[in-house]
C-alpha positions, 0 to 999 in steps of 0.5 A: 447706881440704878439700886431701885426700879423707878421705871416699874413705879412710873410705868403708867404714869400720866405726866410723861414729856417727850423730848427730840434729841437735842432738846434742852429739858432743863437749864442751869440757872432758871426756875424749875419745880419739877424733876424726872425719871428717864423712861426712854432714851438717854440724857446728858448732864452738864454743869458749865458747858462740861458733861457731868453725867449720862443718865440713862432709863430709870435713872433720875434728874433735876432732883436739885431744885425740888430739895434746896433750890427752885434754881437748876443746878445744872442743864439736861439736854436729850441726847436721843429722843426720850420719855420722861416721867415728870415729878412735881414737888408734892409727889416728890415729897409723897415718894419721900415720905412713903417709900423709904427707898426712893429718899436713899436712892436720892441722896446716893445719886446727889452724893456721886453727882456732888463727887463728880462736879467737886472733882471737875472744879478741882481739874 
C-alpha cells in the first residue's frame, strides 16, 4: 500500500514525535488537528477495542481528522518505540494541492482502512 515515499519526503522534517512502545499517539473520539507518517517503529490501529491496521514506516495515520472531522475516527497506540513525522492541517492541504500523488495515496489508504472497519462491523 506503500505506493509512494512519504519517508524520502519527511526525512529532514523538524516535527518529528517520538513515542515508547505502548504510548497512546491518538484517541477514538477526541479532538485532533494533526496527522503523521511513521519514520520508525511500527503502530497499531484500532477502532473500539479491535485492531484494524498496522502501519508500518512510511505508512500513515490520523488522516481522518484533517479531511472531515477535527474528532479521531480511531486510536493509535505504539506498538514499538517509534518516530513520527507530524503533519499539521496547513501542510496537509499544501501536500494536497502540490503533489498529486499524496492526495492518491490518501484516498487508497482511507479506501482499505474504510473496507476493513465496514467488514469488522458486518462480523
Amino acid at each position: 500500500m506503500n505506493d509512494m515515499d512519504l519517508l524520502e519526503i519527511f526525512k529532514d522534517s523538524e516535527d518529528v514525535v517520538e513515542f515508547p512502545a505502548g504510548a497512546v499517539i491518538i484517541e477514538e473520539g477526541r479532538e485532533g488537528d494533526l496527522m503523521y507518517v511513521v519514520m520508525e517503529g511500527e503502530v497499531l490501529i484500532s477502532l473500539k477495542g479491535r485492531h484494524l491496521a498496522t502501519a508500518s514506516p512510511g505508512e500513515i495515520v490520523g488522516e481522518m481528522a484533517l479531511i472531515n472531522s477535527e474528532l479521531r475516527s480511531a486510536t493509535v497506540t505504539a506498538s514499538t518505540d517509534c518516530v513520527l513525522a507530524s503533519i499539521d492541517q496547513t501542510s496537509f492541504d499544501a501536500l494536497l494541492r502540490h503533489v498529486p500523488d499524496f492526495a492518491v495515496h490518501v484516498m487508497n489508504v482511507l479506501a482499505e482502512r474504510l473496507k476493513v472497519a465496514f467488514e469488522m462491523i458486518e462480523d
